[in-house]
N, C-alpha and C positions, 0 to 999 in steps of 0.2 A: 661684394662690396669692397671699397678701397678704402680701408680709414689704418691711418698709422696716425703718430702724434699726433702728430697732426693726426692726420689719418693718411692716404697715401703716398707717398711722393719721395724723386731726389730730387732736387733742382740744383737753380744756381749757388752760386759762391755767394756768400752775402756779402758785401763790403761797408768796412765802418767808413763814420764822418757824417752822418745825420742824428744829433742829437732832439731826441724823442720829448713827448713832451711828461714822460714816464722819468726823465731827466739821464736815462741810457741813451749808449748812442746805437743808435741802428742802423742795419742795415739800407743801401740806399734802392734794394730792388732783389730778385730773386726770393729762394726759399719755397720750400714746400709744406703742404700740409699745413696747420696752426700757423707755421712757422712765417707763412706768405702774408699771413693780416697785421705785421710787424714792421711791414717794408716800407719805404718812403712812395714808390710805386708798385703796384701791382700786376703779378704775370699771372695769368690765367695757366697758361701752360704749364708753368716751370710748379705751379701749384699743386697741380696734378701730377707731376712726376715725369711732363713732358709726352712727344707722343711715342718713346718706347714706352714710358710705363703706363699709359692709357692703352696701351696694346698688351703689355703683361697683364694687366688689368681685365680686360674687355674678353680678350680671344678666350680662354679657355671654359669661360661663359657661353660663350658663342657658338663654340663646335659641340659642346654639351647639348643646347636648345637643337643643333641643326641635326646632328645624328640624331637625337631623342625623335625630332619631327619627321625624318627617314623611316627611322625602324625605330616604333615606339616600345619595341620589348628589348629595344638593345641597352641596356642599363649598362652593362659591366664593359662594352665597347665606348661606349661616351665616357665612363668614366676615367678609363686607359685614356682612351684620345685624347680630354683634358688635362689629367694629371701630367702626361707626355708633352702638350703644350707648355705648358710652367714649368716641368722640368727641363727644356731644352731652352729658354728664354734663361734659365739660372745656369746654365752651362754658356750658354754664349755670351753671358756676362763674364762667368769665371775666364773664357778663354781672351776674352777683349781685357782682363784685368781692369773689370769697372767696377762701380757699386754694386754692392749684392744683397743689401738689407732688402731693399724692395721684392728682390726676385724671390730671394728665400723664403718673405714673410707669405708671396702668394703661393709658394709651393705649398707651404707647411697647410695654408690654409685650403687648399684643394685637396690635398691630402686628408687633412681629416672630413673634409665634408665627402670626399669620395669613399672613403672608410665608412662614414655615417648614413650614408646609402644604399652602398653594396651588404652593411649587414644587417638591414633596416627590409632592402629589396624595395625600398619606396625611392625613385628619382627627387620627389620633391625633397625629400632631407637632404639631397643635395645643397641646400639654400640655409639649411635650418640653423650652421654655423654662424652664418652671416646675419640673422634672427637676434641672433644671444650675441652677438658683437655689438648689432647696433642697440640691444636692451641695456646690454654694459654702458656704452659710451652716453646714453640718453639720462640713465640712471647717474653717472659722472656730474655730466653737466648740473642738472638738478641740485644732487646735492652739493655741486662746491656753491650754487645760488645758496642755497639755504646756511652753507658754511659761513657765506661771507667772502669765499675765493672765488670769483668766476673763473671759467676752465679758462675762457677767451684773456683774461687779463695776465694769469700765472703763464698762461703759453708765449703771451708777446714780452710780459717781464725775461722770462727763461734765455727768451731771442738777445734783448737788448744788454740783459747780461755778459751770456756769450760773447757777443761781438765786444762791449767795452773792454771783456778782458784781453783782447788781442790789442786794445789802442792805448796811444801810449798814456800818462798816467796823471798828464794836464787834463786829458778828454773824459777822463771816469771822473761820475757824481762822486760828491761824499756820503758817509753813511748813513745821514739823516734825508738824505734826499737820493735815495737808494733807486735799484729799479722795481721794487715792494712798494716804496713811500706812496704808491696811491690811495694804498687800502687805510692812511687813516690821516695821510694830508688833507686841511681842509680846504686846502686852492685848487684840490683836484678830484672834487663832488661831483664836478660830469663826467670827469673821464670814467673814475667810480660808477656812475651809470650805464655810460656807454658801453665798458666791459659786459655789467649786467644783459644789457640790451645784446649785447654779441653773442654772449653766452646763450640768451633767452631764440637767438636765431638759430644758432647751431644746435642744442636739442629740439625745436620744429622739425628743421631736417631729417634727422635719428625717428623722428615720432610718426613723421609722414611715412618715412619709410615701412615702418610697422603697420603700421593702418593701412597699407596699401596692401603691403605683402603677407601680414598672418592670416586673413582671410583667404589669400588665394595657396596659402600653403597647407591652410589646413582641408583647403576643397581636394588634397590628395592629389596624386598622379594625373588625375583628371585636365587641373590647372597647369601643370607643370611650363609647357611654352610659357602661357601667360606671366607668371611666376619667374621666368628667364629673361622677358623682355621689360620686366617691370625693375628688376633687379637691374640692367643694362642701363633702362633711363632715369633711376634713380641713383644711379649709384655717379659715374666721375661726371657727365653734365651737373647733377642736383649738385657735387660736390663742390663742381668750380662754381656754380652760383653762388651757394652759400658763401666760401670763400671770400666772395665777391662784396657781398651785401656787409659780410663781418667785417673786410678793412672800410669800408665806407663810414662805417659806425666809427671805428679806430681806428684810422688811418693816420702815420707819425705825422703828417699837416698841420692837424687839428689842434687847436689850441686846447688847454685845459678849461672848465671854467666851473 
């Protein structure tokens, strides 16, 4: 699974000069992860981290399911072959002198799931990292609902933050019309919803994910393919959807109301 604050991604540049109806100015396109349902338009791609990091993402998945499906007793070669995947995608960053949050974060993260099934001897704990990530991030959402912070609203405030403090100092709100001021202006009851609503899509995502895959994680080694390709089409397609559906609800267009 790919989820960084967003949850995966580097994208574009954001650029200020769209004042949001959060009264920030935002970005007028680009962004990843959370960071892309903040934008004036939205990139599917650059959301997902582009298509290196849908491939940092995807491959070490991939050769994992295909050797397992070869030689189903090759545990400890699948998980070399992966782990060797995302390590050479984080070298070939370092050597291009690019971004390297992405790459690292998938090393670290194969890493310990390769660790968690080589001393387990079950391939499916392969997955099981990616399990308690997406329990974390579902449990997130949930509770900032119940907090009264949707994750969806604090993520696009955070964006439209950022960017004001780079413009110059006619273009930032004042303090009472902050990029907070939603949570308790009252000219801004639906966007206050709509957060909700964003928020209430983005833990569905997190929840499907579970429901689809603790059962075939727990069916053991038996499941494991299944459990690999379930992982593949849930994970950055569901992600740019979701994505998708969440600036639709927030999109900086929308008026407040």
């Amino acid at each position: 699974m790919t989820t960084t604050t967003g949850t995966p991604s580097s994208g574009g540049t954001p650029s200020p000069g769209f004042v949001g109806p959060v009264g920030g100015v935002r970005p007028s396109s680009g962004g990843s992860g959370l960071g892309a349902v903040g934008a004036e338009r939205f990139d599917a791609l650059a959301a997902v981290g582009g298509l290196r990091g849908i491939a940092e993402s995807a491959v070490p998945t991939v050769v994992f399911v295909l050797v397992l499906a070869l030689r189903p007793q090759a545990l400890v070669p699948a998980l070399l072959v992966s782990l060797g995947v995302s390590a050479l995608a984080l070298v070939l960053r370092l050597l291009q002198r690019q971004g390297t949050t992405q790459a690292v974060g998938g090393v670290v993260l194969v890493l310990v799931s390769a660790v968690w099934a080589w001393r387990s001897g079950e391939a499916s704990n392969f997955y099981a990292t990616g399990l308690v990530i997406n329990g974390v991030w579902l449990v997130a959402c949930l509770g900032s609902l119940v907090a009264g912070w949707p994750l969806v609203g604090v993520a696009v405030s955070a964006v439209s933050s950022s960017v004001s403090s780079s413009a110059s100092t006619s273009t930032r709100s004042s303090p009472a019309t902050g990029v907070m001021g939603w949570r308790s202006d009252p000219g801004q009851r639906g966007l206050r919803h709509r957060y909700r609503l964003g928020t209430a899509v983005l833990a569905a995502m997190f929840c499907l994910r579970l429901v689809v895959e603790v059962p075939l994680y727990l069916a053991g080694d038996s499941a494991v393919s299944a459990l690999g390709v379930a992982r593949l089409v849930l994970g950055v397609p569901l992600f740019a959807l979701t994505l998708w559906l969440v600036w639709l609800l927030v999109a900086p267009g929308r008026q407040a109301s």
